[in-house]
MIRO-749006 format. One record per residue (C-alpha): x, y, z; residue number from 1. Coordinates in steps of 0.001 Angstrom, whole numbers, plus 500000, padded with zeros to 6 digits. Layout:
<dopas>
- x y z n
- X Y Z NUM $
...
</dopas>
This chain:
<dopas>
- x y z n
- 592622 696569 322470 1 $
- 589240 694636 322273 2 $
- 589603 691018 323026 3 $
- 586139 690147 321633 4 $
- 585321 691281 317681 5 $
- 581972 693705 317849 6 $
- 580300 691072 316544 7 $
- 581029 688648 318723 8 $
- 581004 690904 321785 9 $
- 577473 691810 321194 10 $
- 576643 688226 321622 11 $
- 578211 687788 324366 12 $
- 577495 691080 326522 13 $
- 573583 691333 325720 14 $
- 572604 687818 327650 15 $
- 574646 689229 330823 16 $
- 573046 693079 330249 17 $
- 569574 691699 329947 18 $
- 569741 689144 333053 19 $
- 570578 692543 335201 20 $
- 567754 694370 333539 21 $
- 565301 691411 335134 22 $
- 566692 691627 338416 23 $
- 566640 695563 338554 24 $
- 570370 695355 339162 25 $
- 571503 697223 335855 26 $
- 573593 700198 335985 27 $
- 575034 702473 333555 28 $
- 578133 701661 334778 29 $
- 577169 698592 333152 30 $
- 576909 699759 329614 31 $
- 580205 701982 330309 32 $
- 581947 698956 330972 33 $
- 581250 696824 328278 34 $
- 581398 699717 325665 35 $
- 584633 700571 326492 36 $
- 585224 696367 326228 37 $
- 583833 696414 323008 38 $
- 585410 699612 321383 39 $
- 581914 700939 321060 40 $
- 580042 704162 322203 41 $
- 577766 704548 325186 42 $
- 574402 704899 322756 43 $
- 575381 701953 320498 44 $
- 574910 699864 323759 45 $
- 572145 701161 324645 46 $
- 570723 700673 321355 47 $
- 571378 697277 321251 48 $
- 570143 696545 324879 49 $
- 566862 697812 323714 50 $
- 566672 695807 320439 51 $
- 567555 692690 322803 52 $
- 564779 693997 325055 53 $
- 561944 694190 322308 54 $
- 562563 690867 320366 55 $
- 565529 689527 322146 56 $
- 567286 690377 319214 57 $
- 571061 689546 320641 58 $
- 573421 689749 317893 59 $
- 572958 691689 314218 60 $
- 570560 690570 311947 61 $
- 572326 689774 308618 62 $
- 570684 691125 305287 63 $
- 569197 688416 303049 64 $
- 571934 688125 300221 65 $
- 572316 685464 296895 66 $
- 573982 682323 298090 67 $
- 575490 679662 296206 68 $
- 572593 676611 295857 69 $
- 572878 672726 294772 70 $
- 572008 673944 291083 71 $
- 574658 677294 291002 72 $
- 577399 674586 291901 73 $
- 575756 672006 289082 74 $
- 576167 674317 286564 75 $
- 579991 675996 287542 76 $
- 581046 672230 287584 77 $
- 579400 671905 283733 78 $
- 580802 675330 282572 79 $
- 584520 674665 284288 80 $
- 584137 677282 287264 81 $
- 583375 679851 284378 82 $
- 581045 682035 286133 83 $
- 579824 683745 283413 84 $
- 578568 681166 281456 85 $
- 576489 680198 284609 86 $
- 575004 683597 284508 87 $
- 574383 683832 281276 88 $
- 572584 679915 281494 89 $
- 570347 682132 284748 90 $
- 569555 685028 282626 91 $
- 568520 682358 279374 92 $
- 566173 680061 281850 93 $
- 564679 682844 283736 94 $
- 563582 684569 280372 95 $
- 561872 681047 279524 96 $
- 559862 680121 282981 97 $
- 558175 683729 284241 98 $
- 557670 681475 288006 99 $
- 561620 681582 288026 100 $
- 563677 682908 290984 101 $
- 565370 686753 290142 102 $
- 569002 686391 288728 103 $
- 571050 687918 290542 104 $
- 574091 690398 288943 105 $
- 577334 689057 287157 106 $
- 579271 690988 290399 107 $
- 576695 689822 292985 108 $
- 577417 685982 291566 109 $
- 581163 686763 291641 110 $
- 581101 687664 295057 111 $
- 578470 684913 295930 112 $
- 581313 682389 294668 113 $
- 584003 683987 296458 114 $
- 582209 684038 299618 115 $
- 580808 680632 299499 116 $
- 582843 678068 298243 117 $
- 587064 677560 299423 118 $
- 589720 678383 297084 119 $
- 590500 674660 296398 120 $
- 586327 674328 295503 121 $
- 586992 676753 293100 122 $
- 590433 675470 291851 123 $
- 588534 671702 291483 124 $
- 585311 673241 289397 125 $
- 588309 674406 287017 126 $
- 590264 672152 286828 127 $
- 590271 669349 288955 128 $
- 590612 666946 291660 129 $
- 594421 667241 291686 130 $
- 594167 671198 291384 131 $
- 591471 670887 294663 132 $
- 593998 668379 296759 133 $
- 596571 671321 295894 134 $
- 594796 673432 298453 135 $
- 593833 670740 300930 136 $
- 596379 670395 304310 137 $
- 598242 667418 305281 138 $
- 599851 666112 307987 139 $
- 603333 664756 308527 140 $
- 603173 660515 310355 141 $
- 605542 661058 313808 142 $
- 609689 660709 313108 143 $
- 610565 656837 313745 144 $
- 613512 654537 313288 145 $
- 615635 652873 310123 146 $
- 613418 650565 308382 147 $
- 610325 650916 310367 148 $
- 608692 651420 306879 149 $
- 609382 651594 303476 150 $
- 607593 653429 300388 151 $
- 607443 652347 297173 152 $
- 606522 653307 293703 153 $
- 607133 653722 289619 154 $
- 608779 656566 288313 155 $
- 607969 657229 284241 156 $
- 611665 658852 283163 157 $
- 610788 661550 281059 158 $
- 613956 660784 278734 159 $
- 613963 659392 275678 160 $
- 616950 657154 275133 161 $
- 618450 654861 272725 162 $
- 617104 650838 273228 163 $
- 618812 648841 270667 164 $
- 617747 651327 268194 165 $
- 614800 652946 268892 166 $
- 613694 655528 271578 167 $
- 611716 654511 274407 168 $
- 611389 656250 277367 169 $
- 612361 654089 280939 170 $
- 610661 653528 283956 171 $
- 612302 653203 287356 172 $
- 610952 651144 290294 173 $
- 612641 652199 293208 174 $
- 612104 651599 297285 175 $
- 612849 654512 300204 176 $
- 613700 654225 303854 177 $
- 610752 656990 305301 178 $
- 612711 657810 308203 179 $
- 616386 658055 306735 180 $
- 615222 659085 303613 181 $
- 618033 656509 302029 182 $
- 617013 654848 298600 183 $
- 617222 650924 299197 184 $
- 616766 649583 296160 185 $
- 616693 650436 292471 186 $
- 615284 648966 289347 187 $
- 615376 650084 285984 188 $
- 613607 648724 282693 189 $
- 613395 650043 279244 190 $
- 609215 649059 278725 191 $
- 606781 649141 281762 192 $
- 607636 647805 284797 193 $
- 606739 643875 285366 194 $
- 607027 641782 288181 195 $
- 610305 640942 287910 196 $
- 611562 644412 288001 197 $
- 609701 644689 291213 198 $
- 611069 641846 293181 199 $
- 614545 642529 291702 200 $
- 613860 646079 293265 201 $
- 613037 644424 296229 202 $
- 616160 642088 296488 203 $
- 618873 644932 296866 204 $
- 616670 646820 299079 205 $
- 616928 643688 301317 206 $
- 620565 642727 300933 207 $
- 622999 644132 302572 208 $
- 626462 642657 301556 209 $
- 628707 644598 298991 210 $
- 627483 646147 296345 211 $
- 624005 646954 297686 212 $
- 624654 647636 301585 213 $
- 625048 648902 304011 214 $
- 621479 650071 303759 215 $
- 618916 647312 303882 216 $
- 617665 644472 305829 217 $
- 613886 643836 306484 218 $
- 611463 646129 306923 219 $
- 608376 647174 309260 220 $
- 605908 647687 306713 221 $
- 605891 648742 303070 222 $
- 603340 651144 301624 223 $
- 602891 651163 297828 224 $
- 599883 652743 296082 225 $
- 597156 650271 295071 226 $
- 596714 651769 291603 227 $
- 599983 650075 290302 228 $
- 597423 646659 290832 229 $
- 600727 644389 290060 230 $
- 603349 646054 291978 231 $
- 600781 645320 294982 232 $
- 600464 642022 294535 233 $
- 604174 641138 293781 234 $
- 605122 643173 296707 235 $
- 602616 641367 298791 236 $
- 603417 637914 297426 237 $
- 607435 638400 298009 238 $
- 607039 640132 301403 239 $
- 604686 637743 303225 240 $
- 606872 634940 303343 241 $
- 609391 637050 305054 242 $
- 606131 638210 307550 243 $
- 606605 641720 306647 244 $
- 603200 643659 305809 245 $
- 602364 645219 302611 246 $
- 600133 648011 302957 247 $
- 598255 649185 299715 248 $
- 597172 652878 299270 249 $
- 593572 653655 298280 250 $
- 594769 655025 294679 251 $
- 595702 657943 293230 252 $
- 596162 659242 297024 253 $
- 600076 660372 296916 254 $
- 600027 662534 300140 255 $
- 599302 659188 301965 256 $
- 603099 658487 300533 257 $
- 604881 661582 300682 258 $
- 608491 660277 301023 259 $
- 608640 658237 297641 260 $
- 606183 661086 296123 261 $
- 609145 664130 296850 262 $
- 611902 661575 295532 263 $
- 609923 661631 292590 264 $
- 610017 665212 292156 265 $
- 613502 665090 293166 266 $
- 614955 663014 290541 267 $
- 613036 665165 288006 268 $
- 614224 668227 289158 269 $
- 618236 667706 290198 270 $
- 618764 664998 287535 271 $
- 616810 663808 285103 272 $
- 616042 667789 283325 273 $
- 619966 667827 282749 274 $
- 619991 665033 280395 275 $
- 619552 665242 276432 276 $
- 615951 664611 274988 277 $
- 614565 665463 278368 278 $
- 610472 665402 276860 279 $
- 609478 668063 279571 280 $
- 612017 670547 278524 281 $
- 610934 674494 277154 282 $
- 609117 674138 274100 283 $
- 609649 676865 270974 284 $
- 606465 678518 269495 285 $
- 604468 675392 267677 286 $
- 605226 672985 270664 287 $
- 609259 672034 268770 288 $
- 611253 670996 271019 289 $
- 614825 673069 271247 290 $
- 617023 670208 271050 291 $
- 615285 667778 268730 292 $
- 618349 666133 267092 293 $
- 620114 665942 270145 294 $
- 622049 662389 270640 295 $
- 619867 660029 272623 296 $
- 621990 658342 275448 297 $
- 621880 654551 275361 298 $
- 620292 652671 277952 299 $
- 622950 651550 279276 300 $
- 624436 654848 279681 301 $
- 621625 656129 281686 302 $
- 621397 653334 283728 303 $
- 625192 654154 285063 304 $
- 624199 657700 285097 305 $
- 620659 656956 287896 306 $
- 622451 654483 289850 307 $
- 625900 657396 289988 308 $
- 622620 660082 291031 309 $
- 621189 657248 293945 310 $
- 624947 656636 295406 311 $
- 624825 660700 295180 312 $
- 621524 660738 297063 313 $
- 622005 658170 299810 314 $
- 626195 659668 300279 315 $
- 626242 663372 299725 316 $
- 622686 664700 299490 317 $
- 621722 666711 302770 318 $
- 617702 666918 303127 319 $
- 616565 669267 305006 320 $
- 614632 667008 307107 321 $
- 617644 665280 307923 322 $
- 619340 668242 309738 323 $
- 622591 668653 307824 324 $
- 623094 664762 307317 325 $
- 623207 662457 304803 326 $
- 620912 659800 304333 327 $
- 623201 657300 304702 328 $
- 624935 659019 307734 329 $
- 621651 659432 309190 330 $
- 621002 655324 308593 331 $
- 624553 654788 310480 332 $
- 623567 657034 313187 333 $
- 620700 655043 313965 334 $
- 621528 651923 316744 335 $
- 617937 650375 315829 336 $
- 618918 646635 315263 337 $
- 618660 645304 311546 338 $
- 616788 641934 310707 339 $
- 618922 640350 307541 340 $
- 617622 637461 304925 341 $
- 620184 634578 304961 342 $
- 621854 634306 301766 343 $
- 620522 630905 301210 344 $
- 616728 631943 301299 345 $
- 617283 634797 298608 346 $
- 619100 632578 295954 347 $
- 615901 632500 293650 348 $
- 614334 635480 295047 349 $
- 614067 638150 291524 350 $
- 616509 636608 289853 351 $
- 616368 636290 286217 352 $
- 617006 633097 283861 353 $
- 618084 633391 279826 354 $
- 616789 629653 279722 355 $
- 619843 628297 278838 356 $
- 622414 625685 279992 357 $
- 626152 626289 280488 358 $
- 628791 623680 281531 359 $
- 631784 624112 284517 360 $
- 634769 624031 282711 361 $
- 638538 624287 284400 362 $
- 637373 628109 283605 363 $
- 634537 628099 285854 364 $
- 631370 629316 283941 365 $
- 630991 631195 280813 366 $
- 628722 633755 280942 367 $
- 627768 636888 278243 368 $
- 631314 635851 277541 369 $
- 633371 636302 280977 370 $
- 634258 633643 283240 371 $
- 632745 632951 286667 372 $
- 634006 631211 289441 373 $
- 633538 629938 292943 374 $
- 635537 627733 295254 375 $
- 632374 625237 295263 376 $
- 632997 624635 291162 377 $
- 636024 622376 292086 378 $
- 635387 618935 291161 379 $
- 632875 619957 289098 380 $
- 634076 620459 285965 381 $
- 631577 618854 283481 382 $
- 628569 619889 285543 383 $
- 625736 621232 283553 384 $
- 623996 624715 285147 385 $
- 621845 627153 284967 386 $
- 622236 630821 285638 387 $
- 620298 633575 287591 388 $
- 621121 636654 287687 389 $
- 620436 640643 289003 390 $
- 619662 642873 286513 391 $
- 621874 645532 286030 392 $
- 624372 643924 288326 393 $
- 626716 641026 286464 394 $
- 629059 640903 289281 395 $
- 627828 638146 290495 396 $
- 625109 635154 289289 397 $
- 623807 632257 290983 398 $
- 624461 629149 289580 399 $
- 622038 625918 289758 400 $
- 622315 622179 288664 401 $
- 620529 622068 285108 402 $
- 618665 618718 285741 403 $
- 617728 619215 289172 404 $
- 616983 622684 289762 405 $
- 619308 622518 292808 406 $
- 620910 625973 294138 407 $
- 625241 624931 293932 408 $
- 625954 628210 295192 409 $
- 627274 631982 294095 410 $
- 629859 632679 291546 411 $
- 631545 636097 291135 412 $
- 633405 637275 287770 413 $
- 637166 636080 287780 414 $
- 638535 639422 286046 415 $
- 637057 641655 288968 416 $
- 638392 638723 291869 417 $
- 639569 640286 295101 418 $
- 642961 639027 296527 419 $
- 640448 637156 299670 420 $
- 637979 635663 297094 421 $
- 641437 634197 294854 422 $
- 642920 632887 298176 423 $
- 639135 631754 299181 424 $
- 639679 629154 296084 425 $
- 643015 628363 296231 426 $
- 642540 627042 299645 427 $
- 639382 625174 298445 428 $
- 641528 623630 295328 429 $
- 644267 622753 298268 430 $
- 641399 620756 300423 431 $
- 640365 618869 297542 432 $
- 643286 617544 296384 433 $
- 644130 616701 300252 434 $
- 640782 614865 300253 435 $
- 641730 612966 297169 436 $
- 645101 612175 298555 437 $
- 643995 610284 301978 438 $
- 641351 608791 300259 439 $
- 644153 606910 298203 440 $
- 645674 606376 301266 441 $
- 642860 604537 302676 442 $
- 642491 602582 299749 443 $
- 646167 601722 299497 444 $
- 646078 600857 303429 445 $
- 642976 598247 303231 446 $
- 643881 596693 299629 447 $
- 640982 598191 297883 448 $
- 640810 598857 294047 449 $
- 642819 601747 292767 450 $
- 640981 604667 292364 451 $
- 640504 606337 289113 452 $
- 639667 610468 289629 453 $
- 639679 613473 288028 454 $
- 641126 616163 289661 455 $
- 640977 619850 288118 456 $
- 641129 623336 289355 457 $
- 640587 626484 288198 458 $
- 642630 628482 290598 459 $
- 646284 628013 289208 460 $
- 648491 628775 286226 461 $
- 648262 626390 283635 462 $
- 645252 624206 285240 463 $
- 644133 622795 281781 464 $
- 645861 619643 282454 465 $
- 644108 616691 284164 466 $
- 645570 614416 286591 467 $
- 644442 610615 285625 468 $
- 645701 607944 288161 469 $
- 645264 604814 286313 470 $
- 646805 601574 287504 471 $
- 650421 601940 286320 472 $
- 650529 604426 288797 473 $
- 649137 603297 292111 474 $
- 652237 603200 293421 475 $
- 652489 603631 297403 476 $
- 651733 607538 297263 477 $
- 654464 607649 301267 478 $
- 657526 606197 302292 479 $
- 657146 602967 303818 480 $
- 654338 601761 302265 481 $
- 654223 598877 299955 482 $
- 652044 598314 297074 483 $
- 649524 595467 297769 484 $
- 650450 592367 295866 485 $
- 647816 591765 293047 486 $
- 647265 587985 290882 487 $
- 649171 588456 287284 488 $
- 647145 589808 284579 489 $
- 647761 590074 280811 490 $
- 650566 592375 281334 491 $
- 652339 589741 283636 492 $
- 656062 589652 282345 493 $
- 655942 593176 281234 494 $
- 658718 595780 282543 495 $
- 657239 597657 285788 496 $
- 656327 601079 285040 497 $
- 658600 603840 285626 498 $
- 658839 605153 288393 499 $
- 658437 609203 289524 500 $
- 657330 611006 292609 501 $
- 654930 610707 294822 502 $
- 651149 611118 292946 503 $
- 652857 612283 289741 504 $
- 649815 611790 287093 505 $
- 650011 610591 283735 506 $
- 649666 613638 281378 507 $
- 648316 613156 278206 508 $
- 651286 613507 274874 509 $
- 650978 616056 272720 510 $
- 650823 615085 269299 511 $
- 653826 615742 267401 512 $
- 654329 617996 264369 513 $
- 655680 616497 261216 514 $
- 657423 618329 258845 515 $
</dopas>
């Protein structure tokens, strides 16, 4: 078996054969040797020693054959890589200027072409740069840890579905976890994405309490694609207080962002083809759709439907990069400590505001017509607010003082209250009323003023009632206390109220029915 090709092997033997010609050492055990190398005959060396000898002619001459020039690749780009039409545009200017070059054959252009320029040269003077990247190779950045960096991008859904009425197609704005492959954060919108989407997005990606964690926290680095212009800069304007860098893709360069680019594809292929008035669907003859009076799904509807597909993704999905894991087992695998975002500092991070002001009641707040409460809301019961909120996730709102602007705290929907987050208020309710009752104390104790307070809570059975202390009732609230003595008044001579337990309150009389 010949290690060197003839062609190369001719180079490379003739130097050594014609520097022991000059020194008179050459032998034709020589030549034998480096035939038998080369997988060529005895003469054919010999020939080729002498050629080198004459005009130190070393390797073979090539024939002179048509190449591709600067003005053959001109005219393939203006004809679409149709090489006839380039011949034909030879044949037509060389019949018009005698002084012209020869035109070469329709098969000696073909093979010119083939011989000259790459397949992707080819597939871009058809059709494209895309069709020319298709053929290019890429490299794969080194495996790292959970949250080192983050990709992220907007996905057009190719679905139309029902928006109040008429058809519009969404748009999903989602983050990824490149080494985990776990989806951090998802937004959805009926129109185009705006900022808010974005920085909603990008406040489940970072928080990692129930429902958005356990994946999260802050990342490395985030790479988005510089061609979105606005998800760059809202990215880059929410990110770098938190001193994480925002790195933005030259556009329209998705192999520099692989991960989000193949959970593109993904979505497209395992999920979003399945669903009704799916646009990129088989087409009849005409361009007709099969399915055109197929029910829309609301918005809504698919909303619950990508956000069941991402808890699919990140829980039961097993890339193949992942080696047999889950995303999310692959995030728990990995010891790399997190970096979390107080709750505090994200309270008016993507949050959005209807504009409008609601009042704590003994209800808690009223919101899209379900109640909201918090152990913070007792004694506040009057209180205008505003509201922020998540899109897509009503669970749970922020609530802020309507004149101030002031952040009071979270609030989570009463009908979906855990047994902890009840008991959480209860015991709130409890130390309030224990706060009102030694501060009565104190006042009793030093002779001060009785104190007039309302006390209601939200967190027991028939809490509608409020307790009044007024001054019949400033009794001693403990055994063995006596009520300060106090100059007559206009009610001097008047029986002494009745008396009751301990911090009984006056409750207001119903009125009576006549009748």
């Amino acid at each position: 078996m010949a290690v060197f090709p003839p062609a190369s092997g001719r180079a490379a033997a003739m130097p050594r054969l014609l520097d022991l010609d000059g020194r008179g050492e050459l032998r034709a055990a020589h030549v034998r040797l480096v035939a038998q190398a080369l997988g060529k005959s005895e003469r054919t060396v010999w020939r080729w020693l002498a050629a080198a000898r004459e005009d130190h002619r070393l390797a073979r001459v090539e024939s002179s054959h048509f190449t591709v020039t600067t003005e053959v690749r001109r005219l393939l780009a203006l004809w679409g890589g149709n090489a006839s039409r380039v011949h034909a545009e030879l044949v037509q200017r060389a019949a018009g200027d005698p002084d012209a070059p020869a035109v070469p054959s329709l098969s000696t252009l073909h093979r010119a072409i083939r011989r000259d320029l790459t397949r992707g040269e080819r597939a871009g003077l058809k059709s494209g740069e895309a069709a020319r990247r298709a053929h290019d190779v890429f490299g794969q950045r080194p495996a790292t840890h959970r949250n080192a960096a983050w990709e992220g991008d907007h996905k057009h859904v190719p679905v139309e579905v029902d928006v109040e009425g008429e058809l519009a197609t969404p748009w999903v704005t989602w983050f990824i976890d490149c080494a985990t492959k776990a989806i951090t954060g998802v937004a959805v919108t009926a129109h185009a994405p705006s900022r808010d989407a974005v920085l909603a997005s990008l406040r489940i990606a970072i928080t990692r309490s129930e429902p958005f964690g356990p994946v999260g926290g802050l990342p490395g680095e985030i790479r988005v694609d510089r061609g979105k212009e606005f998800l760059c800069q809202a990215v880059s304007a929410a990110m770098g207080a938190l001193a994480v860098p925002v790195t933005d893709l030259p556009a329209y360069t998705p192999h520099l962002k692989g991960t989000i680019e193949a959970l593109n594809d993904a979505v497209e292929e395992m999920f979003l083809v399945s669903l009704p008035r799916y646009t990129g669907r088989q087409r009849l003859t005409g361009g007709a759709l099969a399915d055109p009076d197929a029910p829309p799904l609301t918005y809504e509807a698919f909303v619950g439907l990508l956000l069941d597909w991402v808890t699919w993704w990140n829980t039961r999905h097993h890339p193949s990069a992942l080696n047999g894991k889950t995303p999310l087992q692959t995030w728990q695998a990995d010891a790399t400590p997190l970096t979390d975002v107080a709750a505090g500092q994200l309270a008016t991070f993507a949050l959005e505001d209807d504009g409008r002001t609601y009042t704590i009641s003994t209800s808690g707040v009223r919101w899209r017509r379900r109640d909201y409460l918090a152990p913070w809301m007792n004694g506040r019961t009057g209180t205008k607010v505003s509201v922020r909120h998540l899109p897509h996730h009503d669970d749970t709102i922020e609530v802020f003082d309507a004149a101030t602007g002031r952040h009071l705290g979270s609030a989570f929907l009463a009908a979906a209250a855990s047994r902890e987050q009840i008991r959480s208020g209860q015991a709130a309710a409890a130390a309030m009323s224990m706060s009102w009752f030694l501060s009565r104390l104190l006042c009793l104790m030093l002779g001060s003023p009785p104190l007039v307070v309302v006390s209601t809570s939200p967190w027991y059975a028939g809490s509608g009632a409020q307790c009044v202390p007024g001054p019949g009732s400033s009794r001693a609230v403990a055994r063995g206390l006596r009520r300060p003595s106090r100059p007559p008044g206009p009610d001097a001579g008047q029986p002494p109220p009745q008396r009751g337990r301990a911090r009984r309150c006056a409750q207001p009389q119903r009125p009576s029915v006549s009748g």
